[in-house]
N, C-alpha and C positions, 0 to 999 in steps of 0.2 A: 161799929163806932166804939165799943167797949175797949178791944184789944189792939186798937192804932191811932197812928198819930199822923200826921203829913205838915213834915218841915217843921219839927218841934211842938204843931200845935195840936189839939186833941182834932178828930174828924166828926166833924157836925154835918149831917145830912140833910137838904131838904125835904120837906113830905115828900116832892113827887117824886124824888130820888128814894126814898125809904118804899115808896108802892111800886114802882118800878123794880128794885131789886124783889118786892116781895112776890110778884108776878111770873110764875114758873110756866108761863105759857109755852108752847112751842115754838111759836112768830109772836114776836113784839112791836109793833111797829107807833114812832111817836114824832110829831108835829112839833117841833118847838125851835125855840128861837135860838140864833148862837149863843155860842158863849155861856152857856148856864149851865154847865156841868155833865154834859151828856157823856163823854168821853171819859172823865172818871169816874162816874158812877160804873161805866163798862167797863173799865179797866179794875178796880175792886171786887167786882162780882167774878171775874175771870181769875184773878190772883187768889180769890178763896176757894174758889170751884181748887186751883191748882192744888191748892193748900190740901185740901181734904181728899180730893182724887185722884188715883194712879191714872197714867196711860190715856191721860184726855187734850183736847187741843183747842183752842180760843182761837178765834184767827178776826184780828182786826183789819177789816176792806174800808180805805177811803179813799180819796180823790187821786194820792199821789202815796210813792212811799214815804214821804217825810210828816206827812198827815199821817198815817196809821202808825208808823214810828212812834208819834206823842204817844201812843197809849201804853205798847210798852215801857216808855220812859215813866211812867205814871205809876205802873204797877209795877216796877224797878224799884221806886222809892217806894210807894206804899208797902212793898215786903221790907225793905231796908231796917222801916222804923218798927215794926213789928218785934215782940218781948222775943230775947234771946231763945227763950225752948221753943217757939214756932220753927225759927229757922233752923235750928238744931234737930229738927223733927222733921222736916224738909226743906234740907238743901239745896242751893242753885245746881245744877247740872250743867247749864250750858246761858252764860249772857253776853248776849249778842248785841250790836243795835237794833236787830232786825229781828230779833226773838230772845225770848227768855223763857229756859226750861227750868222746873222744878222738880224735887221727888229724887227716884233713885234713877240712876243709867240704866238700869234694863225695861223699867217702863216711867218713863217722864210724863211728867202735867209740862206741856207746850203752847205757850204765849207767842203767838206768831204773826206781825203786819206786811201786812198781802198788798199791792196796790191794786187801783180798780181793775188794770190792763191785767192781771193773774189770773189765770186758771183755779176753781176750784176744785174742777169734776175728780171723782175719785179719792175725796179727806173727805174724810168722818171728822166734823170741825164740826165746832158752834159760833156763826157765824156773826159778827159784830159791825153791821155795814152802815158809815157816817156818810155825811155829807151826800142823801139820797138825791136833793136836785141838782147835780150834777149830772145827775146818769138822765132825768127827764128832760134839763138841757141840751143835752149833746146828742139829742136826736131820736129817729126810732131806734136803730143797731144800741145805741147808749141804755136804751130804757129795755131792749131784751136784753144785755147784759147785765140787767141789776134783777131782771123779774129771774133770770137762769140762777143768778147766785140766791135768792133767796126761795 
């Protein structure tokens, strides 16, 4: 919250967004209602991870690609408004709609929105999966595709 802003304004957290980022579990997993921030809180925790780490990968899974798209879009602008030596200190590499690379070309931090129907097997990713009743919806095949991704 200290060193950004989003859309001019300072970033105010909520608790559960602040214990949530502070939770370095392995699996995460959290009950909650729309609309309340879940998306950018993942999207900020992925764009620091990038900030600070070479050769790592975020990979936002939701329902469709124009749903996992917003996050990149999120953490687009929240690098944007970030003080000049941040980004002077690591560079965009590659932005996409569909991803957004940070860091240097020979090992990039990889922000990347996956839809549900995508393959993960074989990315070393850390794995950011919305809109989980979806997958419990669309049946048994839907819900071993959501238990294989995670």
């Amino acid at each position: 919250m200290t060193f950004g802003s989003y859309e001019g304004e300072p970033i105010l957290l909520d608790a559960w967004q602040v214990d949530f980022l502070h939770d370095h579990s392995r699996f995460r997993a959290l009950e909650k209602a729309p609309q309340i921030g879940f998306s950018w809180a993942c999207a900020l925790e992925a764009t620091w991870e990038a900030l600070l780490f070479e050769n790592t990968t975020a990979s936002f899974v939701s329902v469709d690609q124009r749903e996992a798209g917003e996050k990149i879009l999120y953490a687009r602008k929240a690098y944007a408004e970030l003080p000049a030596f941040f980004q002077e200190w690591v560079p965009i590499v590659r932005d996409g709609v569909e991803d957004f690379w940070l860091g240097s070309a020979a090992a990039p931090a990889r922000l990347l929105s996956i839809p549900a129907t995508s393959a993960l097997r074989g990315r070393k990713t850390h794995v950011y999966m919305d809109e989980s009743d979806f997958y419990k919806d669309g049946g048994e095949a839907m819900f071993r595709v959501a238990l294989g991704r995670i």
